[in-house]
ROROFI-642368 format. One record per residue (C-alpha): x, y negated, z negated; residue in three letters. Coordinates in Angstrom, 2 decimals. Layout:
% residues N
- X  Y  Z  ALA
...
//
This chain:
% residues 241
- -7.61  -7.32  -14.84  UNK
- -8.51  -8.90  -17.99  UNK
- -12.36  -9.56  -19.93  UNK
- -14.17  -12.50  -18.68  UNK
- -14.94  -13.19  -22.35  UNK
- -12.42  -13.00  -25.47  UNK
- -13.79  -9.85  -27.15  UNK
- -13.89  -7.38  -24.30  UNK
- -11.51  -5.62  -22.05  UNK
- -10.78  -3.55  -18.75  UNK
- -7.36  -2.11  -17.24  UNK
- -7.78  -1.80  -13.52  UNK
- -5.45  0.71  -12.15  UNK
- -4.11  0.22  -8.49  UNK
- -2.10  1.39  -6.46  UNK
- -0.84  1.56  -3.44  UNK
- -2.18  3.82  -4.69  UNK
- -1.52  2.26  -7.19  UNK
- -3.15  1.34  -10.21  UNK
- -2.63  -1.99  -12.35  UNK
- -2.79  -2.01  -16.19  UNK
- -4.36  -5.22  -17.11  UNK
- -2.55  -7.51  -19.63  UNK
- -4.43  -7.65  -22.22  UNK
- -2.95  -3.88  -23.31  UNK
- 0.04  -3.87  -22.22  UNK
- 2.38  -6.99  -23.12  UNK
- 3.63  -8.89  -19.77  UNK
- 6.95  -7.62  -18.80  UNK
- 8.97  -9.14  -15.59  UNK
- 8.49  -6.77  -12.62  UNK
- 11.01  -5.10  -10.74  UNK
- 13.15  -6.44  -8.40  UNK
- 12.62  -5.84  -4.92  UNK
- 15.45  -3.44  -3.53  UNK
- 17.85  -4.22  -0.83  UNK
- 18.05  -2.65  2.36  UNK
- 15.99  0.38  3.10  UNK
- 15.45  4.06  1.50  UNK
- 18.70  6.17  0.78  UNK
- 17.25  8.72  3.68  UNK
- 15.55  6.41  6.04  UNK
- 16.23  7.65  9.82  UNK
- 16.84  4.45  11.14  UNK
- 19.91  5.69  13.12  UNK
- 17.52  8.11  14.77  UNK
- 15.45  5.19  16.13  UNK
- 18.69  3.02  17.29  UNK
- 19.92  5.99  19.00  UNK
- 16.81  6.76  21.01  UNK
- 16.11  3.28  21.53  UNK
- 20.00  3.19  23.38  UNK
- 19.14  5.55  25.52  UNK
- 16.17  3.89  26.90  UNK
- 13.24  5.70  25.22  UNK
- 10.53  3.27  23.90  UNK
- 11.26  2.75  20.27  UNK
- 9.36  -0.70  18.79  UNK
- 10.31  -2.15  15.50  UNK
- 7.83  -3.46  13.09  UNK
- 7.50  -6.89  12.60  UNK
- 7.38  -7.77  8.75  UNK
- 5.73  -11.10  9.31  UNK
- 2.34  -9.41  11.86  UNK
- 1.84  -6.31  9.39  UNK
- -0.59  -5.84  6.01  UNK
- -1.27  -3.06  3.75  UNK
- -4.18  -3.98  1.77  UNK
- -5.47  -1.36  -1.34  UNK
- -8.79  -2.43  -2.99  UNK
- -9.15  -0.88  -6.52  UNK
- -13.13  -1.11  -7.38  UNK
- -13.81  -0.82  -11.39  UNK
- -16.49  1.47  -12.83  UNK
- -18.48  2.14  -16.25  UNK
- -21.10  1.24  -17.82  UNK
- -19.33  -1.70  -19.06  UNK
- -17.98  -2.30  -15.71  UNK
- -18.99  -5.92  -15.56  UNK
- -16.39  -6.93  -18.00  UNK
- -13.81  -6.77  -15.95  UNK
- -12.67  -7.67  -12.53  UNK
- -11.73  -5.38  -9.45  UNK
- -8.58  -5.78  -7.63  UNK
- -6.47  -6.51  -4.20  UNK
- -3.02  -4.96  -3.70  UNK
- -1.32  -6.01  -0.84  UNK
- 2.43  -5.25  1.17  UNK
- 2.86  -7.85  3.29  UNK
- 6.73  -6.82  4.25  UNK
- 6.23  -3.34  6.14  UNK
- 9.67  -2.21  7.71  UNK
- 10.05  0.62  9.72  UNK
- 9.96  2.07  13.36  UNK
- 7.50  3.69  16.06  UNK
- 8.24  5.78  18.96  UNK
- 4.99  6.35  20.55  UNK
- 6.17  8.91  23.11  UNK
- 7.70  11.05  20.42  UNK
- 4.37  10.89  18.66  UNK
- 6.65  9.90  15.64  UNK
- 6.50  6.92  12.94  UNK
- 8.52  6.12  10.06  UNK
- 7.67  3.18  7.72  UNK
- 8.91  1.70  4.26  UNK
- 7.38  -0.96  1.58  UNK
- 9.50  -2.22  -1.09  UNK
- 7.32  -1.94  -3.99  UNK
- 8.36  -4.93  -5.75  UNK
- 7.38  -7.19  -3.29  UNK
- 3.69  -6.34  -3.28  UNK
- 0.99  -9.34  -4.25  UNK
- -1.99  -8.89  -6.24  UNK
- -5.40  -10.74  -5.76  UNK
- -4.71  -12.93  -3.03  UNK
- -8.09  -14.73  -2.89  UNK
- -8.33  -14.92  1.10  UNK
- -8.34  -11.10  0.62  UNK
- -10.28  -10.39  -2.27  UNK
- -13.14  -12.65  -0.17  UNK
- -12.33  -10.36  2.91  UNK
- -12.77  -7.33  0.74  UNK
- -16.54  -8.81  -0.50  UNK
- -15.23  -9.77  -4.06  UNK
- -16.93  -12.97  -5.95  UNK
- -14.82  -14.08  -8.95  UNK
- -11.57  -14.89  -8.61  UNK
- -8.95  -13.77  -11.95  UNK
- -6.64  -16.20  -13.61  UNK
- -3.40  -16.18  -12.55  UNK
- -2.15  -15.50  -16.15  UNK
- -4.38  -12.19  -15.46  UNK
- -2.77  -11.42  -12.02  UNK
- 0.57  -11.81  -13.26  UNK
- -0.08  -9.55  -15.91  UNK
- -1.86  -6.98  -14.03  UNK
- 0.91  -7.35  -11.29  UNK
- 3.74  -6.91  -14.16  UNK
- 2.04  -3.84  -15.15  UNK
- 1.43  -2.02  -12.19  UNK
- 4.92  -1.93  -11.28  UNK
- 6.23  -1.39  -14.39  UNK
- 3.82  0.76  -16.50  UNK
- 2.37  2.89  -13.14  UNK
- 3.64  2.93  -10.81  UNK
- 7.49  3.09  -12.15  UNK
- 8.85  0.75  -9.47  UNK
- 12.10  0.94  -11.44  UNK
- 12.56  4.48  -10.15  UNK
- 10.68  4.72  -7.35  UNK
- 11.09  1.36  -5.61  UNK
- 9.77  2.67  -2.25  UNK
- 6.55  3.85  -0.82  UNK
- 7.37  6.23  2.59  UNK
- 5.08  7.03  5.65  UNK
- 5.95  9.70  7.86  UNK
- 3.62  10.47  10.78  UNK
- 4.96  13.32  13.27  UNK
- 3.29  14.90  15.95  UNK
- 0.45  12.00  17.19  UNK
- -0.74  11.79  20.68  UNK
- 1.23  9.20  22.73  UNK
- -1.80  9.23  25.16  UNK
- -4.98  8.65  23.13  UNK
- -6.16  4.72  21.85  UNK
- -8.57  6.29  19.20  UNK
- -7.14  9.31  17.31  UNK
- -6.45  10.48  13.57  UNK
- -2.80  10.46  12.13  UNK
- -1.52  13.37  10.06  UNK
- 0.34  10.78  7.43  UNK
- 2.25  11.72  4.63  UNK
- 2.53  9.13  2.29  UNK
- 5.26  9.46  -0.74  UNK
- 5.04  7.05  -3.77  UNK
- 5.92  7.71  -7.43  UNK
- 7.60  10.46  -6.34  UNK
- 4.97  12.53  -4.97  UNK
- 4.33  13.26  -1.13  UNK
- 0.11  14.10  0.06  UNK
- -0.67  14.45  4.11  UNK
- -3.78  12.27  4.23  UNK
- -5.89  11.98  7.44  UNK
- -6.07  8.27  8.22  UNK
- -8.17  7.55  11.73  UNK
- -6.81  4.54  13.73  UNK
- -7.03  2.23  16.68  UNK
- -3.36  2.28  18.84  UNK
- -3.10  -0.81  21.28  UNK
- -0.16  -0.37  23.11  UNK
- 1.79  -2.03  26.03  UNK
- 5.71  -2.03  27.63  UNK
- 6.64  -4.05  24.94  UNK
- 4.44  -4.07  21.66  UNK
- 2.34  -2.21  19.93  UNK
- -0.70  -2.16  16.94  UNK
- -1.78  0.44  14.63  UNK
- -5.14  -0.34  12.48  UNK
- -7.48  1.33  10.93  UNK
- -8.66  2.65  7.37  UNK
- -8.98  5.21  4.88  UNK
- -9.80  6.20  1.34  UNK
- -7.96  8.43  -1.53  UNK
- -7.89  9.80  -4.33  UNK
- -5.24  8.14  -7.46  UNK
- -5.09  11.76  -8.58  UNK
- -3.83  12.70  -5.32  UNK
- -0.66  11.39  -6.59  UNK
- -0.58  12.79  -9.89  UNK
- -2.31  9.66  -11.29  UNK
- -5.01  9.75  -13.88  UNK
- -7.39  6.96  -13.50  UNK
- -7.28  4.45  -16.58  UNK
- -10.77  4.79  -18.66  UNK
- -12.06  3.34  -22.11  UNK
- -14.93  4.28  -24.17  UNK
- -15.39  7.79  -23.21  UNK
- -15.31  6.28  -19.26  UNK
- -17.48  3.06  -20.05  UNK
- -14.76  1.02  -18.68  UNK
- -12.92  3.08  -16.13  UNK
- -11.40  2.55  -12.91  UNK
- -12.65  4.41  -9.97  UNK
- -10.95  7.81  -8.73  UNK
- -11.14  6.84  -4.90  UNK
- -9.02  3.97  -3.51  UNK
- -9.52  2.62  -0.03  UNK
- -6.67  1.42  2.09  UNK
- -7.02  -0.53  5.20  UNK
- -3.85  -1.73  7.54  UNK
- -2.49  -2.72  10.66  UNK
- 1.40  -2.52  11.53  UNK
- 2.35  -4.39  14.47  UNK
- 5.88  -3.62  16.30  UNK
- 7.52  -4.77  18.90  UNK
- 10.29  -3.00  21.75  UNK
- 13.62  -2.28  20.36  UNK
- 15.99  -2.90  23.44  UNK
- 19.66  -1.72  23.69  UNK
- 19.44  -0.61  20.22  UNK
- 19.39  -3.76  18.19  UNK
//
């Protein structure tokens, strides 16, 4: 995020979860490749196993699925700044519906900042420079969120109901290194051979052992509470491939 006039300034933090450091105090650095292949410890052999044997296993499809994190600024001097849109666009991972069991994957470094289609969905009215984005997007990975080290963020969800369309997920979520069970309340669609998962859900940046970024004794802050809203859509893994 950076001042809509020369003399002023605001660091929105994002996440995904994930807080972004805006330019103007940090200097730009390149971010973070994104990593190849999936986590170290990713069960994907669990999933090609089951899905061998005949049990409904659905892969996600990269290209149908979106993460989106809005990150709202606060302060007195809040209207200095602007607030901000992460998205993941390339979700990777498995569902097995039956097994009331779920695990996912985003490479950090391929997330997008202030994509303006989504910053209109999310009810935002300016629109930063992309000097600013680029800088806030640098930053984020870099300076926050560590993307270096921690190039993943994990969700787990184990024990769901394979029967209900409208239910709430135990999800633990692990970025930066830290893992929280949120409670995130969805909509499941499901059929022989696809499936969708939406819904929505707030959280706290201190959750994950982040400290929200404020100025001026909190008259240019970000705010503590992020909200998340997604849909992953998969479809059936047959033979195991």
């Amino acid at each position: 995020m950076r001042p809509r006039s020369p003399g002023a300034g605001l660091i929105v933090i994002a996440l995904a979860s994930m807080l972004a450091g805006c330019a103007l105090f940090f200097p730009e650095v390149p971010p973070p490749a994104a990593p190849a292949g999936a986590p170290a410890d990713f069960p994907e052999r669990y999933y090609l196993r089951a899905a061998a044997q005949g049990r409904p296993v659905f892969r996600v499809d990269p290209a149908q699925s979106l993460v989106v994190i809005e990150v709202r600024r606060s302060g007195s001097l809040a209207r200095l700044g602007h607030d901000h849109v992460v998205a993941g666009r390339e979700i990777e991972g498995y569902l097995a519906p039956q097994e009331g069991r779920a695990d996912l994957y985003l490479a950090l470094g391929r997330l997008a900042v202030d994509e303006a289609a989504l910053r209109a969905e999310a009810g935002f009215d300016t629109q930063p420079a992309q000097s600013d984005i680029s800088g806030t997007r640098a930053n984020m990975l870099d300076k926050v969120l560590e993307a270096d080290r921690f190039p993943f963020a994990l969700i787990r969800v184990r024990g769901a109901s394979a029967d209900l369309r409208d239910l709430t997920f135990a999800v633990a979520i692990t970025l930066h290194g830290v893992t929280r069970t949120l409670q995130a309340p969805a909509r499941v669609d499901v059929d022989a051979e696809r499936i969708e998962v939406s819904g929505r859900f707030s959280f706290d940046q201190t959750d994950f052992g982040i400290t929200p970024y404020s100025l001026l004794g909190g008259a240019i802050a970000v705010r503590n509470r992020l909200d998340l809203r997604f849909r992953v859509r998969a479809r059936r893994l047959h033979g195991g491939g």
